[in-house]
C-alpha positions in Angstrom: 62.5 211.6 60.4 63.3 208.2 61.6 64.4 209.2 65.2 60.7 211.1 65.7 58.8 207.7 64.4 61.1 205.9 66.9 60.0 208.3 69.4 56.2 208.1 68.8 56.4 204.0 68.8 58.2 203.8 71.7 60.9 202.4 70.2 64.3 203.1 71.7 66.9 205.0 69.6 69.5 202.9 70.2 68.1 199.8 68.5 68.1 201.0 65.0 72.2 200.3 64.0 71.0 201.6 60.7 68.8 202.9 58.1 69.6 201.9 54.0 68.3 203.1 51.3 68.7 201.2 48.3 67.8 201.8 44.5 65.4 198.9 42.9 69.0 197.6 40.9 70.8 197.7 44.3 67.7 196.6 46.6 68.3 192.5 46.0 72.2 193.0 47.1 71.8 194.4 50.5 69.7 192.5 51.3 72.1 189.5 50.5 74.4 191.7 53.6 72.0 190.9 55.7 70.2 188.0 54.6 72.3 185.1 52.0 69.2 183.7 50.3 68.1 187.2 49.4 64.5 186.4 50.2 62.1 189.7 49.5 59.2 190.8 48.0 59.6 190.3 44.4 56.9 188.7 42.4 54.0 189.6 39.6 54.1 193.3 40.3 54.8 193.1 44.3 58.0 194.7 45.0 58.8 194.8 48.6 59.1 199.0 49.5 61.2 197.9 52.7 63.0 195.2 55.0 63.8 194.9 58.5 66.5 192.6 60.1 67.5 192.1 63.6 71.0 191.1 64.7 70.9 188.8 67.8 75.1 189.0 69.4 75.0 186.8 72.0 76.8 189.4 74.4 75.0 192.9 73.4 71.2 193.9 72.9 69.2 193.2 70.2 69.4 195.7 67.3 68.1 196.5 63.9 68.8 197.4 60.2 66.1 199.0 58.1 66.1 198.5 53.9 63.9 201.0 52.5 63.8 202.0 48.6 64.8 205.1 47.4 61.4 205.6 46.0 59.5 205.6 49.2 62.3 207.6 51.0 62.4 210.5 48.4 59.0 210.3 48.4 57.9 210.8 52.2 61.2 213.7 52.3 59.4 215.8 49.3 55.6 215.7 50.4 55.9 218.2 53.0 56.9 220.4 50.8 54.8 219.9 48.1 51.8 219.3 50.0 52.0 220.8 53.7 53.2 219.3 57.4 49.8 217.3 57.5 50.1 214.1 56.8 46.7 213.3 56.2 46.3 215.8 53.6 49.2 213.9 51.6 48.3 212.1 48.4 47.8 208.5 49.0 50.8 207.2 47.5 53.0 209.7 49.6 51.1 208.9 52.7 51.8 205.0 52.0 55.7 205.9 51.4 55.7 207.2 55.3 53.8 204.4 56.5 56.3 201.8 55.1 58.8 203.4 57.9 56.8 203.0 60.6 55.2 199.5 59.2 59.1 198.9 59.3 59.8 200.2 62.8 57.0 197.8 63.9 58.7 194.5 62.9 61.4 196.0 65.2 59.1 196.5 67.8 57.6 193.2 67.9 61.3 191.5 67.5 61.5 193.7 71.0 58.8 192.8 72.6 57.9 188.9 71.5 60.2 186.3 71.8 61.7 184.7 68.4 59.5 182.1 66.9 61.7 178.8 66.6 58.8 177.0 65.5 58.7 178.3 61.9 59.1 175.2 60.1 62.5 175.9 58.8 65.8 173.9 58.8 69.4 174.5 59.3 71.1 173.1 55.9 75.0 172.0 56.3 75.8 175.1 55.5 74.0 177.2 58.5 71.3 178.6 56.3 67.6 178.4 56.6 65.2 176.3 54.7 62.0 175.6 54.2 60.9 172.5 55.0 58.0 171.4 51.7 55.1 169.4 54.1 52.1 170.7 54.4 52.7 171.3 58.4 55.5 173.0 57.8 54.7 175.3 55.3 51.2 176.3 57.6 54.5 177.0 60.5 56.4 179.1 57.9 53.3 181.3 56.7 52.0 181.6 59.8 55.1 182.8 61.3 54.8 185.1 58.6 51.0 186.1 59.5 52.1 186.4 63.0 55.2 189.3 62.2 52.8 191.0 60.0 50.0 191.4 62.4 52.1 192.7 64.6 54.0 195.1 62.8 51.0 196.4 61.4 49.1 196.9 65.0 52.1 198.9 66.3 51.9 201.0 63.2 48.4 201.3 62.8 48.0 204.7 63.6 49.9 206.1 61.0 47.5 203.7 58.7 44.8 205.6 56.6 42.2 204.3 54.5 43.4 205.8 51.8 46.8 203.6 52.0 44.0 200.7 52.6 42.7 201.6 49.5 46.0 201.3 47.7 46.3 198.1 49.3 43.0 196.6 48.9 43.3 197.7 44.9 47.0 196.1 44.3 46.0 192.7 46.3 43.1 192.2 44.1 45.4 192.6 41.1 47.9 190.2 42.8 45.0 187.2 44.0 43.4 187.3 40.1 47.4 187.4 38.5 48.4 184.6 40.9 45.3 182.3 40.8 45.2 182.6 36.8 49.1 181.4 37.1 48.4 178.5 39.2 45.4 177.2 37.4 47.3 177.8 34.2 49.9 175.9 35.8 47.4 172.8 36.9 46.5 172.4 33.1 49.6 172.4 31.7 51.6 171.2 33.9 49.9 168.8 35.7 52.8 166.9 36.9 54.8 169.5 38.5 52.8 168.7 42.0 55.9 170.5 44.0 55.6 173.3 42.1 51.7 173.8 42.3 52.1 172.8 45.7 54.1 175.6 46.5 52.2 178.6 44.1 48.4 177.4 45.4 49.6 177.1 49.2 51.7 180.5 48.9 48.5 182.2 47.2 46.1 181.1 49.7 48.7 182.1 52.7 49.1 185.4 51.1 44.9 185.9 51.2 45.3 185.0 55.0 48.2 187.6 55.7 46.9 190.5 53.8 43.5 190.0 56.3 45.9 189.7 59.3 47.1 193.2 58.2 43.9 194.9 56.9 42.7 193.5 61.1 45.7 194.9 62.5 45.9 198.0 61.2 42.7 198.4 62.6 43.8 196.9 65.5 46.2 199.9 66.1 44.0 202.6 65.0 40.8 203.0 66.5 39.7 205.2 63.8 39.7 203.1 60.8 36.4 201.8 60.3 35.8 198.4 60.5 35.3 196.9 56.8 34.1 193.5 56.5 36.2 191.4 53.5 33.6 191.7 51.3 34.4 195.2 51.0 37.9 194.3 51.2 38.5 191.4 48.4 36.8 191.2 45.1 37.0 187.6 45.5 35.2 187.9 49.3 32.5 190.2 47.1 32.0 187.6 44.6 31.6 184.7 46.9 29.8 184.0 49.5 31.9 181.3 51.3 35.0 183.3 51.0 34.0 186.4 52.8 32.5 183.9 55.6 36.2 182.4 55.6 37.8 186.0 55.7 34.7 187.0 58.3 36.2 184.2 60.8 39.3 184.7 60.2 39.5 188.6 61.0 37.6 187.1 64.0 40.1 184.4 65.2 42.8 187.2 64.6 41.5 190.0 66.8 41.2 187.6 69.7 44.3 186.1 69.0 45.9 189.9 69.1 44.5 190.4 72.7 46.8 187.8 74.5 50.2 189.4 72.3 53.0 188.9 72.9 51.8 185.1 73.3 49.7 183.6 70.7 48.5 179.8 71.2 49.0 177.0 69.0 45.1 177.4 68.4 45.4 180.0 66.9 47.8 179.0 64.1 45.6 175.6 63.8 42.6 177.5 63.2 44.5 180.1 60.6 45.5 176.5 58.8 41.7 175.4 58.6 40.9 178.6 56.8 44.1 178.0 54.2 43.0 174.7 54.1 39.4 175.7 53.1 40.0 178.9 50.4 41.8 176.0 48.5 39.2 174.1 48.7 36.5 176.8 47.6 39.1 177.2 44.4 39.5 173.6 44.0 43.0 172.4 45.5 42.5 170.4 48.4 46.0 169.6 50.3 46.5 166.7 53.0 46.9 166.4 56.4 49.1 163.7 56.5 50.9 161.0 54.2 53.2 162.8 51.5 51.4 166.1 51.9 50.0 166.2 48.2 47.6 168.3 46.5 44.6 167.6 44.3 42.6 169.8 42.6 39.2 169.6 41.3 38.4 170.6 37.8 34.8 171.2 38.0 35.1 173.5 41.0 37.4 175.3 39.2 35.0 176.1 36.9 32.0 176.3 38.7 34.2 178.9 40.6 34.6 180.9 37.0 31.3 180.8 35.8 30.2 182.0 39.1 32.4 184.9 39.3 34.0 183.7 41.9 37.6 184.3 41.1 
């Protein structure tokens, strides 16, 4: 299975070293074999379904290990059975556990074809390990380092998307955006003081909004048969409000033209991706800084202006 998705990507054989599969118990410890600060999808109902890492030896090429979960791998094994050779006639959720293998072949061919980002706004600590550096530049450098390896893992393996996986998508993200912005606003009344920690949930919530575009365009991007859907048919919150669907409208904008220079992307383009995370916190009431200690206010009134209105 995985050497005929190799095949279709253009991916060469030889720079898969390996493909995991890991139970949900086991999941978090491989991924500590590849990867000591065991960073992965793992937060109010988001589980990641699989992982890529590249190995860079100084004297050999580039190569790749894949973490998948057993779930998806059983999954995308027993559908041809169960429902026929044709992959489009799959169920959704089976046609979504076969995409996460070629979504995860993607990262691999991006890390082939475009150059490591060192501008990512991470740090070496003392003990060679990477970490993320809390100002406001440098967490826009880390998320959209982030956007960037998304996009492009999604436009290499956008024609295995359907809309039916969209679907699936679109329906958990909405659950994710109301679960996470009812945390951090819970979180701004009750614990006002914890500014670090605010910081970090309302910047990582609006980031996530911006990535989950960049992959809904991509996908697109890589499959000329998707329609396109504008956000408002993507996002509740896009539905609801006005302003935010004009954000998402740009930004799906910005990141189709930013797509057509890959493997190169400007520094424009991440500025501009930083104005619209700068401005969805805004429309929910958390303004952040450009410049002194990179704080964050929030507004009450928006807030709930933003409720009332339906807006969140």
């Amino acid at each position: 299975m995985t050497a005929r998705a190799m095949e279709e990507m253009g991916l060469p054989f030889e720079s898969v070293e390996e493909v995991v599969v890991a139970t949900p118990d086991t999941f978090g410890n491989i991924v500590a074999r590849f990867d000591k600060s065991r960073r992965y999808t793992n937060s109010r109902g988001l589980v990641a379904a699989g992982k890529m890492f590249t190995h860079r030896p100084a004297d050999k090429r580039m190569t790749h290990s894949i973490l998948l979960q057993y779930s998806v791998v059983d999954g995308f094994f027993k559908s041809p059975l169960a429902h026929g050779k044709n992959y489009h006639d799959w169920p959704e959720e089976d046609q979504r556990n076969l995409y996460v293998l070629y979504h995860e072949l993607g990262h691999c061919l991006d890390h082939e074809r475009r150059a490591e980002d060192k501008d990512d706004g991470t740090f070496r600590t003392e003990t060679g390990e990477r970490a993320i550096d809390s100002t406001l530049a440098s967490l826009c450098a880390y998320n959209h380092s982030m956007l960037l390896s998304e996009l492009a893992a999604c436009a290499h393996s956008g024609f295995a998307f359907t809309d039916g996986i969209g679907a699936l998508d679109c329906a958990m993200n909405d659950t994710f955006v109301q679960t996470h912005l009812d945390e951090v606003r819970r979180l701004t009344v009750e614990q006002p003081a914890e500014l670090d920690l605010i910081r970090h949930e309302a910047s990582g919530l609006f980031w996530f909004i911006l990535l989950q575009q960049a992959k809904h365009t991509g996908s697109r991007l890589g499959n000329a048969a998707l329609p396109r859907a504008n956000p408002a048919q993507l996002w509740k919150i896009a539905a609801a409000s006005e302003a935010v669907a004009s954000i998402l409208e740009q930004a799906d904008a910005a990141i189709e033209k930013a797509w057509a220079g890959y493997p190169d992307f400007t520094p424009e383009f991440r500025s501009s991706m930083s104005d619209f995370f700068v401005r969805l916190g805004e429309h929910f009431g958390y303004r952040f800084t450009k410049n002194g200690r990179d704080g964050i206010w929030w507004d009450a009134w928006t807030q709930l202006r933003a409720v009332l209105q339906g807006q969140a």
